[in-house]
N, CA, C and O atoms as a Tinker XYZ file with bonds, in Angstrom:
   312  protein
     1  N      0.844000   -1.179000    0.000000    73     2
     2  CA     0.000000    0.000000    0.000000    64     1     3
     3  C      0.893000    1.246000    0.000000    63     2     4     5
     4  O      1.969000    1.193000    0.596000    81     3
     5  N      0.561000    2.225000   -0.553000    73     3     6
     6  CA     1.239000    3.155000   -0.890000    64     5     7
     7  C      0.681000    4.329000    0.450000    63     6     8     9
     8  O     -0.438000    4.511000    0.929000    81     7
     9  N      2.145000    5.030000    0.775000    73     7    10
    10  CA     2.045000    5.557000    2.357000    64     9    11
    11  C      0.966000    6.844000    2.108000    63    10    12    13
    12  O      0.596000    7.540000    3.054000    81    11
    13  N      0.504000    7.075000    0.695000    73    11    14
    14  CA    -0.676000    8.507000    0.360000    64    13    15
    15  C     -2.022000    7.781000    0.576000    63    14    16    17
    16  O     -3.035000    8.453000    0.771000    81    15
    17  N     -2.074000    6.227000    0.544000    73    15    18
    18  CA    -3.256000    5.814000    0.650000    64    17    19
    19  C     -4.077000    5.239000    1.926000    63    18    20    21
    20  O     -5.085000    4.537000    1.998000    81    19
    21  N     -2.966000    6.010000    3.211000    73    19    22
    22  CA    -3.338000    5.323000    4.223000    64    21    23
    23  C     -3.647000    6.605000    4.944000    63    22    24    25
    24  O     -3.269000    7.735000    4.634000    81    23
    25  N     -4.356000    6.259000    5.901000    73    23    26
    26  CA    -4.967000    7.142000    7.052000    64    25    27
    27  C     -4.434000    7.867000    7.905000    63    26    28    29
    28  O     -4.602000    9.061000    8.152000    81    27
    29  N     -3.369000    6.634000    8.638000    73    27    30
    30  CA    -2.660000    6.536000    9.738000    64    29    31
    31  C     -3.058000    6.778000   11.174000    63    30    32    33
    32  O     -2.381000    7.239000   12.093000    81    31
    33  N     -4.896000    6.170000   11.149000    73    31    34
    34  CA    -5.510000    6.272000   12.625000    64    33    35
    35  C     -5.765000    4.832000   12.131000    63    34    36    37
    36  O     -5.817000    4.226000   11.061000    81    35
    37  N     -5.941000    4.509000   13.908000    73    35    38
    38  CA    -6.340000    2.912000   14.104000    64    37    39
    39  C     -7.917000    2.501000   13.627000    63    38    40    41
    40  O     -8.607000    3.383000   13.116000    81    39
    41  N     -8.332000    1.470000   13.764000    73    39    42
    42  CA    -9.569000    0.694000   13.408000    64    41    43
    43  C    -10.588000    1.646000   14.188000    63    42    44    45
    44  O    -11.594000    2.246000   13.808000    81    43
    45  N     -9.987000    1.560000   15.346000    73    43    46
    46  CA   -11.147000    2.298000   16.680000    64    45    47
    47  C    -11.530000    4.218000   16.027000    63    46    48    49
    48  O    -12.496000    4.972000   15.905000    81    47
    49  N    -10.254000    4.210000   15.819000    73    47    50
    50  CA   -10.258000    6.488000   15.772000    64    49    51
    51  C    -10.762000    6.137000   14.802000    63    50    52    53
    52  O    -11.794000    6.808000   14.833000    81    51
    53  N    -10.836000    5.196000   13.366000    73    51    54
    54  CA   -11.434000    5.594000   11.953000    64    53    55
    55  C    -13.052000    5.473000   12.155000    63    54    56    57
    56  O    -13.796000    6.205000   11.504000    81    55
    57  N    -13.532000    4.577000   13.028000    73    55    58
    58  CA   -14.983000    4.435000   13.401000    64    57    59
    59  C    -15.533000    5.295000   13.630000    63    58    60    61
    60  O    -16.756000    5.170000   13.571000    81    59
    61  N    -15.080000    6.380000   13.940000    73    59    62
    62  CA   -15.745000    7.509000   15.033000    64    61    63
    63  C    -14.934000    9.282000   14.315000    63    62    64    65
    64  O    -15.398000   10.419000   14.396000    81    63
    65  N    -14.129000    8.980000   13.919000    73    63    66
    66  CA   -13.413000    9.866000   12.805000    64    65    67
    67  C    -14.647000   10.601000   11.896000    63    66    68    69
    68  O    -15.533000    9.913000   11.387000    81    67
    69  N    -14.593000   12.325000   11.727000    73    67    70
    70  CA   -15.503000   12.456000   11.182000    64    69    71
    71  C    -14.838000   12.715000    9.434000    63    70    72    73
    72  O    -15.366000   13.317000    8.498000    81    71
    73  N    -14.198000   12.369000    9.467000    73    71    74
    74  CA   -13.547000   12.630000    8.223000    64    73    75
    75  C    -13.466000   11.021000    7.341000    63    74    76    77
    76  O    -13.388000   10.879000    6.121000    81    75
    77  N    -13.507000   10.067000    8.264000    73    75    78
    78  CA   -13.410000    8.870000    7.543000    64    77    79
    79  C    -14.567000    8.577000    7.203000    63    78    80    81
    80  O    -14.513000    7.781000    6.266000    81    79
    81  N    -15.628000    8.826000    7.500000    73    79    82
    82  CA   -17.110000    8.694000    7.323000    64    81    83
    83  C    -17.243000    8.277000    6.276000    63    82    84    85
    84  O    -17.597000    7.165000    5.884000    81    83
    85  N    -16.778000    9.737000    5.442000    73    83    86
    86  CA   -16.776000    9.858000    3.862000    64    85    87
    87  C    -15.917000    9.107000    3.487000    63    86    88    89
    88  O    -15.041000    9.162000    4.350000    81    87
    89  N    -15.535000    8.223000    2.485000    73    87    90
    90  CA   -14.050000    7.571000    1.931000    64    89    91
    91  C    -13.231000    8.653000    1.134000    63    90    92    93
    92  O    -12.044000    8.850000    1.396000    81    91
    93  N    -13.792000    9.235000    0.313000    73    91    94
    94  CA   -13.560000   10.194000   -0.203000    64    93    95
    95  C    -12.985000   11.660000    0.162000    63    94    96    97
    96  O    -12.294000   12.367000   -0.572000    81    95
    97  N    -13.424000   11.944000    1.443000    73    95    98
    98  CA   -12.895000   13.300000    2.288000    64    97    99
    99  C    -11.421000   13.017000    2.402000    63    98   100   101
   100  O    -10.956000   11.901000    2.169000    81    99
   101  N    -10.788000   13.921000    2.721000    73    99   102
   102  CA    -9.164000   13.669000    3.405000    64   101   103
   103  C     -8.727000   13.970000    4.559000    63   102   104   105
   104  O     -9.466000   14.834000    5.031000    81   103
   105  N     -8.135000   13.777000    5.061000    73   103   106
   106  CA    -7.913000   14.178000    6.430000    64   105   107
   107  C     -7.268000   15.568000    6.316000    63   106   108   109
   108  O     -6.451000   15.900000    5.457000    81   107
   109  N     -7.795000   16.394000    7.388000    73   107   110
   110  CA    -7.143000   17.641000    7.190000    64   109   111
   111  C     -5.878000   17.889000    8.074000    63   110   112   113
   112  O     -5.798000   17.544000    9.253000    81   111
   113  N     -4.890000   18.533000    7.362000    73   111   114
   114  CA    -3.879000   18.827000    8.032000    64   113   115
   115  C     -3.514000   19.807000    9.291000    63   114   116   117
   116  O     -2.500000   20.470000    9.512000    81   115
   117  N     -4.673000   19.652000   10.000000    73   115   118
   118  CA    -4.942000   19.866000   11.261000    64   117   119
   119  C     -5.280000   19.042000   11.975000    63   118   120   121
   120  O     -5.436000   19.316000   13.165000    81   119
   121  N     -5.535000   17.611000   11.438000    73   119   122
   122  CA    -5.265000   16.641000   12.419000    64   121   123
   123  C     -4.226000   15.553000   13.016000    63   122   124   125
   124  O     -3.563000   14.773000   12.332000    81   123
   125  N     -4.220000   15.617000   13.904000    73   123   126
   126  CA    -2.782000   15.225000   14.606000    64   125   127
   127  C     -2.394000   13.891000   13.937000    63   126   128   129
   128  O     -1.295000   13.468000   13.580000    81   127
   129  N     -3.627000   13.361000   13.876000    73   127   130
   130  CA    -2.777000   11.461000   13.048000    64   129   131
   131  C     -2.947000   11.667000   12.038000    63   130   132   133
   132  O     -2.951000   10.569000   11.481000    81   131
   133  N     -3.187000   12.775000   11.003000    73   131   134
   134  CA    -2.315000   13.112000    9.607000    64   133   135
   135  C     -0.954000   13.626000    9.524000    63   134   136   137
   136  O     -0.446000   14.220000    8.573000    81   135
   137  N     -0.527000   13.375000   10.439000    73   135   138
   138  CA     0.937000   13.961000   10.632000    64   137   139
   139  C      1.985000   12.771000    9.651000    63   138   140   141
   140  O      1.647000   11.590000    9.571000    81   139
   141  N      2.801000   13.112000    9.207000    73   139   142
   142  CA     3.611000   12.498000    8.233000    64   141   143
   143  C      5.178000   12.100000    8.889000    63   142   144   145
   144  O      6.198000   12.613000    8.427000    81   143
   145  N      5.201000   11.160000    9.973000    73   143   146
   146  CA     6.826000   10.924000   10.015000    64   145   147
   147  C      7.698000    9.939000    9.509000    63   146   148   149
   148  O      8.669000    9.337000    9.966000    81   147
   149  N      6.992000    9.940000    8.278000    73   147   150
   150  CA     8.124000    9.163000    7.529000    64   149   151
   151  C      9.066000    9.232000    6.847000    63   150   152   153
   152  O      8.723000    9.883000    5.860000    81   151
   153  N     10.335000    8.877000    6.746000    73   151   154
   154  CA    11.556000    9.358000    5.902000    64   153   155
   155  C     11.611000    9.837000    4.966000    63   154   156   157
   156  O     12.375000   10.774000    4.735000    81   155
   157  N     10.748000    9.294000    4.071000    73   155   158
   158  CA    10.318000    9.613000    2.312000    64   157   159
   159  C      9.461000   10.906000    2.516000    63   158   160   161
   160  O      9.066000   11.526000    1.529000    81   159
   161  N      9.205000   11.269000    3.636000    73   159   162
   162  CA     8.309000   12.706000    3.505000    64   161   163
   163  C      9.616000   13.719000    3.150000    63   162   164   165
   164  O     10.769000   13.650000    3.576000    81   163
   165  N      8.993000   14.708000    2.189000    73   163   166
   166  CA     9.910000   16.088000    2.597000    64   165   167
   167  C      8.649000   16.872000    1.571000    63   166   168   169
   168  O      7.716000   16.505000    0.857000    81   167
   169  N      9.444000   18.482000    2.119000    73   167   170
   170  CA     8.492000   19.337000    1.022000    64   169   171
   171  C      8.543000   19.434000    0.202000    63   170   172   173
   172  O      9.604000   18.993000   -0.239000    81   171
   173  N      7.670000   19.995000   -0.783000    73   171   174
   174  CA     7.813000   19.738000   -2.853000    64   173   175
   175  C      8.353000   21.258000   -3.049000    63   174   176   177
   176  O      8.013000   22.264000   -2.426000    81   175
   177  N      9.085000   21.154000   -3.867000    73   175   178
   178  CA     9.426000   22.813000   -4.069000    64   177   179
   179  C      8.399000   23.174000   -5.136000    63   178   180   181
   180  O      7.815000   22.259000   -5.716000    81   179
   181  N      8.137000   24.462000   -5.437000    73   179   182
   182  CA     7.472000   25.370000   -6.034000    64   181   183
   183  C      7.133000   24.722000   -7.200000    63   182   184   185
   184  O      5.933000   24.637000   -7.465000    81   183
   185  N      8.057000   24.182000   -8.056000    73   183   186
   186  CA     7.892000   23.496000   -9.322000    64   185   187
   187  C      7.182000   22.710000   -9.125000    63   186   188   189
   188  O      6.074000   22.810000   -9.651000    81   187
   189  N      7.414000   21.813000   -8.463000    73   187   190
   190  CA     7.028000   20.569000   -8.200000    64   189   191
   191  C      5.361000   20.589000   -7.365000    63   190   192   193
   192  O      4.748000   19.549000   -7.123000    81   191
   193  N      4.980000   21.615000   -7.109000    73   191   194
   194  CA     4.025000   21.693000   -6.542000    64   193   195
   195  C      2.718000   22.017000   -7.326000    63   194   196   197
   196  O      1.543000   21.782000   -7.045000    81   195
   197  N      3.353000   22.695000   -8.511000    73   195   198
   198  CA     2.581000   22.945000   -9.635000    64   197   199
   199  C      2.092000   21.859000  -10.848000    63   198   200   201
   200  O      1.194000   22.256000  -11.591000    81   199
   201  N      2.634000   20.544000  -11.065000    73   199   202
   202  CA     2.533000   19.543000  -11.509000    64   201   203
   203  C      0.816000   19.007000  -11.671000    63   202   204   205
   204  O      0.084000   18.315000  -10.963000    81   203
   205  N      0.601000   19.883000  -13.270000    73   203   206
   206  CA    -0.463000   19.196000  -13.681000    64   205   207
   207  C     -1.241000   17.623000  -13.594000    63   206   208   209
   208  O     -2.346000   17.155000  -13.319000    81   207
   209  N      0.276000   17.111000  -14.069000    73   207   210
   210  CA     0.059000   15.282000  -14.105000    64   209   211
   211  C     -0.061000   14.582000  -13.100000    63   210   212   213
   212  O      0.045000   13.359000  -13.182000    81   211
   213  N     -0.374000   15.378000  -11.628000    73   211   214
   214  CA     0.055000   14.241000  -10.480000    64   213   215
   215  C     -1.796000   14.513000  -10.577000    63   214   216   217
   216  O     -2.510000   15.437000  -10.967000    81   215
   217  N     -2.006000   13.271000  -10.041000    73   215   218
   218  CA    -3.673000   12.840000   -9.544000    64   217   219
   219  C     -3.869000   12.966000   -7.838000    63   218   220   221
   220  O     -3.977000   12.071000   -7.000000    81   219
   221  N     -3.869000   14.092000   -7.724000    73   219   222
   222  CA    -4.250000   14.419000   -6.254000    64   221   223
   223  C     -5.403000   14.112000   -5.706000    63   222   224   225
   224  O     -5.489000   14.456000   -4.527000    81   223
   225  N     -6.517000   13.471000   -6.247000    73   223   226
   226  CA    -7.554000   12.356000   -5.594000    64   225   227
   227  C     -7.061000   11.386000   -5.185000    63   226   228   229
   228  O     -7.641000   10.515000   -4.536000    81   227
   229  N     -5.700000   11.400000   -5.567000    73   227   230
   230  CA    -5.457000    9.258000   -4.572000    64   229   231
   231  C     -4.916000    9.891000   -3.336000    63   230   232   233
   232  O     -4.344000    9.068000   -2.621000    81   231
   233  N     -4.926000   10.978000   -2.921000    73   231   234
   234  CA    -4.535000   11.052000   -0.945000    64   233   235
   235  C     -5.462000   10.878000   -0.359000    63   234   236   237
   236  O     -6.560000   11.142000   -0.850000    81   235
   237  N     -5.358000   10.487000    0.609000    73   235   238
   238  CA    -5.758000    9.971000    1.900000    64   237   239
   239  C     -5.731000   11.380000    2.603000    63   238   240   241
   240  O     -6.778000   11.861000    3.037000    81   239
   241  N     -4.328000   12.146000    2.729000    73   239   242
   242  CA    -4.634000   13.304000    3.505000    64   241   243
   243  C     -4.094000   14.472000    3.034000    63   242   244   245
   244  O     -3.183000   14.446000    2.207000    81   243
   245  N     -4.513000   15.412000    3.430000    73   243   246
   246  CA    -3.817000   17.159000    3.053000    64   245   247
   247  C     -2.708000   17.000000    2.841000    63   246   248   249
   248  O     -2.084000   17.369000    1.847000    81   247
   249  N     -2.236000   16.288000    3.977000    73   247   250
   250  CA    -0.575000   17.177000    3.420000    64   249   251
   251  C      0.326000   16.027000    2.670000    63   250   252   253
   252  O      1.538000   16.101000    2.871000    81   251
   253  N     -0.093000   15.102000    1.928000    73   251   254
   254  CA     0.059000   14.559000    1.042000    64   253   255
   255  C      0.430000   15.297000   -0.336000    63   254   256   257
   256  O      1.315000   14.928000   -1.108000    81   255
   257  N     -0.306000   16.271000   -0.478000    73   255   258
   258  CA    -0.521000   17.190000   -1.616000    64   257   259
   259  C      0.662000   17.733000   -1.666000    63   258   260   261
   260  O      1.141000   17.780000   -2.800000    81   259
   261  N      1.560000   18.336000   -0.467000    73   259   262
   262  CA     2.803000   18.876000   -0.080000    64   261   263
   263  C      3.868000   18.199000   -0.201000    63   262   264   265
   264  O      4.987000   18.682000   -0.030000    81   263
   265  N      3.641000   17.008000   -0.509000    73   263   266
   266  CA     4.576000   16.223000   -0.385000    64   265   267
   267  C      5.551000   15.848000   -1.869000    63   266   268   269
   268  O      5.110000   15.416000   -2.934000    81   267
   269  N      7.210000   16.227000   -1.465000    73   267   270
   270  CA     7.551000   15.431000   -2.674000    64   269   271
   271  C      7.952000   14.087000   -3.137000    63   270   272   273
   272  O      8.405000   13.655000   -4.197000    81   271
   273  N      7.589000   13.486000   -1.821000    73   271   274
   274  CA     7.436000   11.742000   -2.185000    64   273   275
   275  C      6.380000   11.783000   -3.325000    63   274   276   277
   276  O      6.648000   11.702000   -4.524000    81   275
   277  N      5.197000   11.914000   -2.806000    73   275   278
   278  CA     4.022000   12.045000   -3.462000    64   277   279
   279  C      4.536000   12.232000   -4.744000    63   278   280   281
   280  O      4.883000   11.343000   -5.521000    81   279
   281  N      4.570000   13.503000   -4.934000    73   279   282
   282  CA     4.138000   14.149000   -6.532000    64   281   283
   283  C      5.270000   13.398000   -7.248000    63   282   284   285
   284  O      5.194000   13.110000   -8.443000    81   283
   285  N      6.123000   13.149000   -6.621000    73   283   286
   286  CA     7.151000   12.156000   -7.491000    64   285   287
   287  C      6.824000   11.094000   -8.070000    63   286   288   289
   288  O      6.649000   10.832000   -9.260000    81   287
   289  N      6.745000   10.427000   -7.040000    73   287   290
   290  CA     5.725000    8.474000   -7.482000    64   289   291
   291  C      4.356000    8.884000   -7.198000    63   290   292   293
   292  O      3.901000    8.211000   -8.123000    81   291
   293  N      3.624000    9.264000   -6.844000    73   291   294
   294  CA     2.154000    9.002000   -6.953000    64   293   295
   295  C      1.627000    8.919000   -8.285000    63   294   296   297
   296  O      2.236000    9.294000   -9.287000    81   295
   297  N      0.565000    8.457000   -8.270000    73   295   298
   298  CA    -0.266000    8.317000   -9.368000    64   297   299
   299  C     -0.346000    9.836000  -10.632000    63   298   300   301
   300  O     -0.322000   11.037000  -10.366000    81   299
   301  N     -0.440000    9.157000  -11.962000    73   299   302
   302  CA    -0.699000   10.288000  -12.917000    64   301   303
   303  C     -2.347000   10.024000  -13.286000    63   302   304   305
   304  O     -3.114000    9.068000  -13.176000    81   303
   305  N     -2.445000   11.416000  -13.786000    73   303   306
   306  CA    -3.515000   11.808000  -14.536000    64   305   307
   307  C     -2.965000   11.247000  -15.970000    63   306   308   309
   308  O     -3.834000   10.686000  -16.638000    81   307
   309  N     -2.131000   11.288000  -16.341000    73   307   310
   310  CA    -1.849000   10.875000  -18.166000    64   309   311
   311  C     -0.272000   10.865000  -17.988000    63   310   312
   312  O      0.457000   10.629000  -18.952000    81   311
């Protein structure tokens, strides 16, 4: 599974999560277990942030979008 397609709250917080409700919503980057500490995280620079071809519907959360793991390997539009 790819680390944009996960939640990163347990079985219990996603039950009751008002954001998981929806499958579709994302977690907002105001919530604490959208926090990103994984190695492959860093920020996208300016260029990279602008990237028509990345498919920013496959995150899971906000600051996914920020990310230049993400826009690197994530999914394309074409």
């Amino acid at each position: 599974m790819a680390c944009w397609s996960d939640r990163g709250c347990d079985d219990e917080m996603r039950s009751r999560c008002p954001h998981a409700i929806d499958p579709t919503e994302r977690c907002p980057a105001s919530c604490r277990f959208a926090d990103c500490e994984r190695p492959t995280r860093s920020v996208a620079s300016p260029l990279l942030l602008l990237d028509p071809d990345v498919d920013r519907t496959a995150t899971m959360k906000e600051t996914c979008v920020s990310c230049a793991f993400f826009l690197e390997n994530g999914p394309r539009t074409r």
